[in-house]
N, C-alpha and C positions, 0 to 999 in steps of 0.2 A: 623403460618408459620414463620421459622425462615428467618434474614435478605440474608442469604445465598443464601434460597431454592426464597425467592422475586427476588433476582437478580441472577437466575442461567441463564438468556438470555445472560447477560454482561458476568459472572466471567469463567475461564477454566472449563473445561470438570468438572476436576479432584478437583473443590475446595467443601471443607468441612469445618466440626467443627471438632477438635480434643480432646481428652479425656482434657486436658487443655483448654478448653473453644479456643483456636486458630483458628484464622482462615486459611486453609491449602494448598496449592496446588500441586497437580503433589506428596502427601502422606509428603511433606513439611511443616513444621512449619514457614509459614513467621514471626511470633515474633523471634524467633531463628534464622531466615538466617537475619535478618535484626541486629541481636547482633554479626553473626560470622562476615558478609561481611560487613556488615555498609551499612547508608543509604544519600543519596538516593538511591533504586536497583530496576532495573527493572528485572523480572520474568516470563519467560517464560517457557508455560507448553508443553512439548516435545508430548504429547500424543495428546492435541486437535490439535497442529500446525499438525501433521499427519493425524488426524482425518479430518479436514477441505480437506485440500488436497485431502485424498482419496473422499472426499463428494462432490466438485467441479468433481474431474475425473468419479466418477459414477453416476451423476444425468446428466452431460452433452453428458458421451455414451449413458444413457439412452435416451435421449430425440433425439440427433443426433448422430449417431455412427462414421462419420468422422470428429472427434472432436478434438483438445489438448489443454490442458492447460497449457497455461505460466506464472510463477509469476511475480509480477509486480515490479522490487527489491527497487525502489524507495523507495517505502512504508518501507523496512527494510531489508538491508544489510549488513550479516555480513560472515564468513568463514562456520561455524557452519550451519547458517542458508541455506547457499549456499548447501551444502550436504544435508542435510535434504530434500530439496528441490528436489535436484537431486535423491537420493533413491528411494523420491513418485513418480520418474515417470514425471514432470513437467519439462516443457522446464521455460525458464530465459528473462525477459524482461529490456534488459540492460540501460542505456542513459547516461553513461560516458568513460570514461577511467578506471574511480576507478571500476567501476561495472564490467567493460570485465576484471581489472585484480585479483578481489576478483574469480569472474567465475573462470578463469584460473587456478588460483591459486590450485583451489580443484579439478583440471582436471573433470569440469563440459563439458558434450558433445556441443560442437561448433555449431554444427549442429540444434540446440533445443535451439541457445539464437539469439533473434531479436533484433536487436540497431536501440534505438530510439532518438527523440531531435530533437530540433526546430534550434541549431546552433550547429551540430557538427563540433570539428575540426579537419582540418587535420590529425595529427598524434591522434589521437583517432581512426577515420575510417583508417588507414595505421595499427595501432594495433590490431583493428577489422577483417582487411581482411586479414591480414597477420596470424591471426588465426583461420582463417577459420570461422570465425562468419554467422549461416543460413544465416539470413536477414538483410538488413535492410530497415528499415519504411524510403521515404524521405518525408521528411517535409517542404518542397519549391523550386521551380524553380533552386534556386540560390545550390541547395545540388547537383543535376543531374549529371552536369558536375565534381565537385569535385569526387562525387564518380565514377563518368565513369573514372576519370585519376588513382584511386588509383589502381581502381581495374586493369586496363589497364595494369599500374606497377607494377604490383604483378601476370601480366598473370592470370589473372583469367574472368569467366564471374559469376557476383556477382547477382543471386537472390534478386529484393528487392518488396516491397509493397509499394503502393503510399497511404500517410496517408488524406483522406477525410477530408473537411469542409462542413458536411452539413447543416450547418444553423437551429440547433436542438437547443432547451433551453430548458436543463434537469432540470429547476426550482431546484437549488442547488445554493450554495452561490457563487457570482460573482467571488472570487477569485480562484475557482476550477472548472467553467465552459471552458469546450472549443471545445464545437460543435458550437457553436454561430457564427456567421459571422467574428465579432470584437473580435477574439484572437489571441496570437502571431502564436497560434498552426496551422498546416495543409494547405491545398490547397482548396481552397473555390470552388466548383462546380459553385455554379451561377456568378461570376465572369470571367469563362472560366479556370483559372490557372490550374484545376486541368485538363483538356481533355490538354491542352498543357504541361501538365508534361505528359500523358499518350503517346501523340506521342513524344516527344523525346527521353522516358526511352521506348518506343517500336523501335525505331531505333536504338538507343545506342551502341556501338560495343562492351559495357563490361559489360551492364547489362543485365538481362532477369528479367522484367514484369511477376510475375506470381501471383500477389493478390493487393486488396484494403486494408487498416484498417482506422477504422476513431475511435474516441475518445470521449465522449458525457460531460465528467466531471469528479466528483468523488460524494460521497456518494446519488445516484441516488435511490429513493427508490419507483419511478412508473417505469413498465416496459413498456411504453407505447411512450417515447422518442427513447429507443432499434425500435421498430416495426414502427416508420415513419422514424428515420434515413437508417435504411436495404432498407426499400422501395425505398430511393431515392437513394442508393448506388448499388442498383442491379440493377435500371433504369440505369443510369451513366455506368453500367459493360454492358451493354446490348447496349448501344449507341459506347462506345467506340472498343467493339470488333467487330461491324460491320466497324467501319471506320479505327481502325487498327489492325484487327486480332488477339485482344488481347485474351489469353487462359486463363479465370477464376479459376483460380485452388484454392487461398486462399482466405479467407473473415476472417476479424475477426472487431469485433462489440465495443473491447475494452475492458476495464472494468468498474470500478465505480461502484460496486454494493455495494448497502448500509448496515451498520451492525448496532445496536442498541447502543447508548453509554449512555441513560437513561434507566429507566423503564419505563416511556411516550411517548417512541420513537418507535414501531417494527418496524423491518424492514421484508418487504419478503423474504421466504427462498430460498435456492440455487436453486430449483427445479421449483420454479416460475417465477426466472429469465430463466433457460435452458429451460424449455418449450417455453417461450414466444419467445425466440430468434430464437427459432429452428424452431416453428411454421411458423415467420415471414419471416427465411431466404427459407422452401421448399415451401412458399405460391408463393413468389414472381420466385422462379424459376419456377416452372411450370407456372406460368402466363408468363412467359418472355422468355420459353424455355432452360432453362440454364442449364447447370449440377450442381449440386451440389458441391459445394466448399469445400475444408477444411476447418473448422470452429477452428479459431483460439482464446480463450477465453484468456481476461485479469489480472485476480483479484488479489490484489495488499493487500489495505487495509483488504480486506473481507479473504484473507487467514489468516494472522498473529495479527487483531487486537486483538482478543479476545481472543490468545492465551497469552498475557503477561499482569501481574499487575503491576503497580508503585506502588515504598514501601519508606516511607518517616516518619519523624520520628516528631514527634510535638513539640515545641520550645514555643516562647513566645506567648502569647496570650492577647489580648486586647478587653476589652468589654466597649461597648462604650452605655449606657443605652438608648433603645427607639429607636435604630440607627440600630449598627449590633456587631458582637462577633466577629474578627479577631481570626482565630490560622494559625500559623506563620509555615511554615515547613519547613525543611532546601533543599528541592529541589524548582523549581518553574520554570519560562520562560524559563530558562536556558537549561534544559531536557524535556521541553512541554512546546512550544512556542504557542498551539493549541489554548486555550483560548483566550492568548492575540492577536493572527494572525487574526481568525476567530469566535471569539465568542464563540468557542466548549466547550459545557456543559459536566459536570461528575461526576459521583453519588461516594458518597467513603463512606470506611468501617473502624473502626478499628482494626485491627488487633487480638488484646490482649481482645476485647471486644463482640465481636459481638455476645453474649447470652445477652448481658445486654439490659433494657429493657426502662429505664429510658432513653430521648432522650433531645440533644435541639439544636435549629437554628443557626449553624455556616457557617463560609465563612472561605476559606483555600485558606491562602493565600502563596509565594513563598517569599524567601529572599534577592531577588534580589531588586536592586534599581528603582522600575518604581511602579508606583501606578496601571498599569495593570497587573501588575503579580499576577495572580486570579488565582489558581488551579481550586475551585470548588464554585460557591458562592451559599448561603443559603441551605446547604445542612444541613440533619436532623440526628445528632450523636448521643450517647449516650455521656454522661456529660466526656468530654474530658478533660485531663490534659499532662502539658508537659513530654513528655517520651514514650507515646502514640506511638504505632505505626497504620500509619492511609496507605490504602490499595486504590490507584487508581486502578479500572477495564478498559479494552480496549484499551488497552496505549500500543498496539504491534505494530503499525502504524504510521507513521509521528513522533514522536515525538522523539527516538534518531536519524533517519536521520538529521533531521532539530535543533538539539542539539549545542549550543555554548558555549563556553569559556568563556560566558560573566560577567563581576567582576571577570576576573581572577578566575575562577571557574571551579575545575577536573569534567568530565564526569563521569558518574555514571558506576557502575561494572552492568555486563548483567550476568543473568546465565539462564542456563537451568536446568530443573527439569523435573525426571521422577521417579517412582514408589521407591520413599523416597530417592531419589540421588539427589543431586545441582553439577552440576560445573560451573566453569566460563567460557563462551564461550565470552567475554569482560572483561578484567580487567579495576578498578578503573585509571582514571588515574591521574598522581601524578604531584607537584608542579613543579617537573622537567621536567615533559612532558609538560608543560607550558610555559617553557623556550628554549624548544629544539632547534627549529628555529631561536632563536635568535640570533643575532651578534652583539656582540660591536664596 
C-alpha cells in the first residue's frame, strides 16, 4: 500500500501519485505549484471542501430532516471560501466585524449567518443589525441589553439564541473546551445566569427568544458529551418556557466534531455524529413534550480541515547523532501556530517523493526564532534533502486564521485547486504589506 493510499483518511479527496512520481491534488502537481507559486503554500481541494459540505447537509437531513448547517468561519475565512460556502447551501457562523464584512462582501444571505463572541462590540452588532444578520448567539448577561438598544435603533426586533453553559467536559485539550463551568464562554445553567438571561431577552422590547445553543469544545471525538449536554439543555428549554412562554423553535448543539490529523487518531464519521444528536434531541422531546426544534449544526474544523495541504520546502537540516535529525522548512509558527499553541501532532509527506521506499526519523521543524516551532516531530520520511518539497495534510483549519507576521514574515499565498486548475484565492503577501500601517 502506497504512502498515499495509508493516509487517504488525512489527504483531499482528489490526492494521487502522478505519472512523475508527484504527489497530486485536486489533478495538481504540488512539486510544480510549489515552483510556480513559491512556498510556504497552502492548498485547498475545491472538490472535497464541497464534498464535505454536501455530506454534513445529507447525513444530518437524513438522520433529522429540520436541520441546517452553518459553517463555522472562525476555522477559515476567506472571499472564495465565503461563496463556496454559500453555493452548498450552508448558512455562516460569524464572531467579528471582519467575518460579517468578508459575508457581505460576497452578498452571502443575511438571513442564514448567526453572530457569535463572548465580547461583542458595539459597532460590530450596529453592522450586524444594520445588515440584517439572522441571529444572534448572546453570550452573557452584560450583551442583552447592548443588543436590545442596537436593535431598538435600527427599529428592528432582532431574533437571537441564548448560548448554554452546561457544565459538560468534552475530555479535549483545556484550551479548546468550553462547555465546562470555568470558561470565559456562555451562561452557566447551574449558577442561574442563564434562566435570567431567558427572562429578560423574553421581555425585551427588541428581541424575540426563539432558540438555545451551547458549545462543548472543539475536536470532540466521543459523541457521548452531545447526548448529556442536549439532555440538560432540553430540561432548561422545558423549565423556562413554563415560566416564561418561551417558544422552542431553534436548538443547536454546536460543533466540534473531530477529524483525524494522524493515522493513529480516527475519528467518527459525520453519520455517527447526526445520529447521535438527533436521536438525543427527539428522545428528550418526547419525554418533555416538546416539539421539535430546528436543529441548528456547527462544523467549523470538520468542514475545511482536510480539504487543504501545507506545502513547504526543505532547507537546512541538522542531525545531531543518538538525539534526533532537524529538517528546517521555511514556513513554521508563523502559518501553524497549532503545534506550538496546543501540542497538535502531524503526519507529512514529501512531495517529489512519496514512491520512495527507503525512510528515516525526522523532526520538521519551522524558521522562526523559538525552539517550539515543531511542525511535525519524529516523523518517518524517506531520506530527505534540501530542496524537498515536504506536504503537511489537515492544515484547512486554524492555522491561516491564527497566522502571524512574526520575524517580519509575508503570509503564505492560498490557492484552490480543482480538476487540474490552481488559482489564487489569497495572494502571498509582500515586504510592503508589512509596512503598510506603518507611520513615521
Amino acid at each position: 500500500m502506497s504512502i498515499v493510499e495509508q493516509m487517504s483518511a488525512l489527504l483531499p479527496d482528489t490526492a494521487g501519485v502522478n505519472e512523475e512520481g508527484h504527489l497530486s491534488i485536486g489533478g495538481c502537481d504540488l512539486v510544480r505549484l510549489a515552483s510556480e507559486y513559491g512556498t510556504p503554500l497552502y492548498v485547498f481541494d475545491e472538490a472535497t471542501l464541497r464534498g464535505t459540505c454536501a455530506e454534513f447537509r445529507s447525513e444530518f437531513a437524513r438522520s433529522y430532516d429540520n436541520s441546517m448547517i452553518i459553517y463555522a468561519a472562525k476555522a477559515f475565512m476567506c472571499r472564495a471560501l465565503a461563496k463556496v460556502i454559500n453555493e452548498e447551501g450552508l448558512g455562516i457562523d460569524v464572531v467579528s466585524g471582519g467575518e460579517i464584512s468578508i459575508s457581505r462582501s460576497v452578498d452571502f444571505p443575511a438571513e442564514k449567518v448567526y453572530f457569535h463572541g463572548n465580547n461583542k462590540l458595539r459597532e460590530e452588532l450596529e453592522l450586524a443589525i444594520s445588515w440584517g444578520v439572522g441571529h444572534i448567539v448572546i453570550d452573557n448577561i452584560d450583551e442583552l441589553s447592548l443588543v436590545n438598544d442596537v436593535a431598538a435603533e435600527a427599529s428592528v426586533i432582532q431574533p437571537v439564541l441564548l448560548r448554554l453553559t452546561p457544565g459538560i467536559d468534552a475530555h479535549t485539550h483545556s484550551h479548546i473546551t468550553t462547555g465546562v463551568l470555568d470558561t470565559k464562554f456562555g451562561l452557566p445553567i447551574a449558577l442561574g445566569h442563564a434562566e435570567e438571561a431567558a427572562a429578560k431577552a423574553s421581555s425585551a422590547s427588541n428581541m424575540e427568544l426563539v432558540g438555545l445553543h451551547m458549545h462543548l469544545g472543539s475536536l470532540i471525538f466521543s459523541t457521548d458529551p452531545y447526548k448529556q449536554a442536549i439532555e440538560i439543555a432540553f430540561r432548561f428549554a422545558a423549565e423556562i418556557g413554563d415560566k416564561y412562554g418561551f417558544d422552542f423553535r431553534e436548538f443547536s448543539p454546536g460543533g466540534g466534531f473531530a477529524i483525524p490529523y494522524t493515522r493513529d487518531d480516527p475519528a467518527p464519521k459525520v453519520a455517527c455524529f447526526a445520529d447521535a444528536i438527533a436521536e438525543a434531541v427527539n428522545a428528550n422531546c418526547r419525554e418533555l413534550g416538546i416539539q421539535p426544534p430546528r436543529l441548528v449544526v456547527e462544523p467549523g474544523r470538520a468542514i475545511v480541515g482536510r480539504s487543504c495541504v501545507a506545502v513547504y520546502r526543505a532547507g537546512a537540516i541538522k542531525d545531531i547523532p543518538g538525539v534526533r535529525k532537524y529538517v528546517s522548512v521555511d514556513g513554521g509558527m508563523a502559518d501553524n501556530i497549532r503545534p506550538a499553541l496546543y501540542g497538535s501532532r502531524y503526519e507529512a509527506l514529501i512531495a517529489n517523493k512519496v514512491t520512495a521506499s527507503e525512510s528515516e526519523l525526522v523532526t520538521i521543524a519551522g524558521r522562526f526564532c523559538e525552539s517550539g516551532d515543531i511542525l511535525a516531530r519524529d516523523v518517518r520520511l524517506p531520506r530527505i534533502s534540501a530542496g524537498d518539497i515536504i506536504a503537511l495534510p489537515v492544515c484547512g483549519a486554524y492555522c491561516l486564521p491564527m497566522a502571524s507576521n512574526y520575524n517580519a514574515s509575508p503570509r503564505p499565498a492560498v490557492l484552490m485547486v480543482n480538476d487540474g486548475k490552481a488559482r489564487v484565492i489569497r495572494r502571498r503577501e509582500t515586504y510592503e504589506d508589512l509596512m503598510r500601517c506603518d507611520e513615521l
